[in-house]
N, C-alpha and C positions, 0 to 999 in steps of 0.2 A: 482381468486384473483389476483391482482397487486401488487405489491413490488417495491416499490425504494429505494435506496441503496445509501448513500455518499460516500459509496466507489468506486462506479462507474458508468457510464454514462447509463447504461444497465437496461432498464423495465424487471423485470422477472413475467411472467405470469404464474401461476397453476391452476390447477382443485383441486377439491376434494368434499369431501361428507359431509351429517351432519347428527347428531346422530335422530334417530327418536322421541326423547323429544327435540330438536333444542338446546341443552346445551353444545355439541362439533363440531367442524367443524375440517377437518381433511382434509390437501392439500398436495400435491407429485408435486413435481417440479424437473426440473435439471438444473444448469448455471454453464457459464463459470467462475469462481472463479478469481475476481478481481489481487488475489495477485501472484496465480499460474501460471494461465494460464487455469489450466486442467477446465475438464467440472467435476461437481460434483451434487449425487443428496443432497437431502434438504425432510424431512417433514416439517410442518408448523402444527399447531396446536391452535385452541383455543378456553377457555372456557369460558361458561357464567356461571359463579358463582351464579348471582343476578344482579338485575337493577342498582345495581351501583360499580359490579367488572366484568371483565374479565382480565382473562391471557391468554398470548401470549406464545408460544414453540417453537423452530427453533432447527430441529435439521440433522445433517449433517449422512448422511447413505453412512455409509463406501462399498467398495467393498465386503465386505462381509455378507454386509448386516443387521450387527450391525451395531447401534446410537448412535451418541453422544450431548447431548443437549449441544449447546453453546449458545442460549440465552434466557432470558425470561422476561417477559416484565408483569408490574402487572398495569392494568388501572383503578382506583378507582375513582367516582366522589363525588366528596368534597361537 
């Protein structure tokens, strides 16, 4: 997967897998963190609900290896 960011000039690129019914996709990534500095990892995550939702998960994985979801994203078609 690909990412771009308004926060910053930087393409982040990840890998990851998908559930063997194709209904979750699940990506691990690490970037340099626009507002820090520092390098941070990132899950990513998302699901196909049905043919007209998927949700998005971004979630920041601390040094310890606990999660914190800071965003989520609901894509419905009208």
């Amino acid at each position: 997967m690909v990412w771009f960011d308004n926060m910053s000039t930087t393409m982040y690129y990840s890998e990851g897998d998908c559930s063997d019914n194709g209904k979750v996709e699940t990506h691990h990534s690490s970037h340099r963190d626009a507002m820090t500095g520092e390098d941070v990892k990132v899950k990513m995550v998302t699901r196909f609900v049905d043919k007209d939702k998927h949700v998005f998960e971004y979630y920041m994985v601390n040094p310890d290896g606990s999660e914190f979801k800071s965003m989520e994203i609901v894509y419905t078609r009208m």
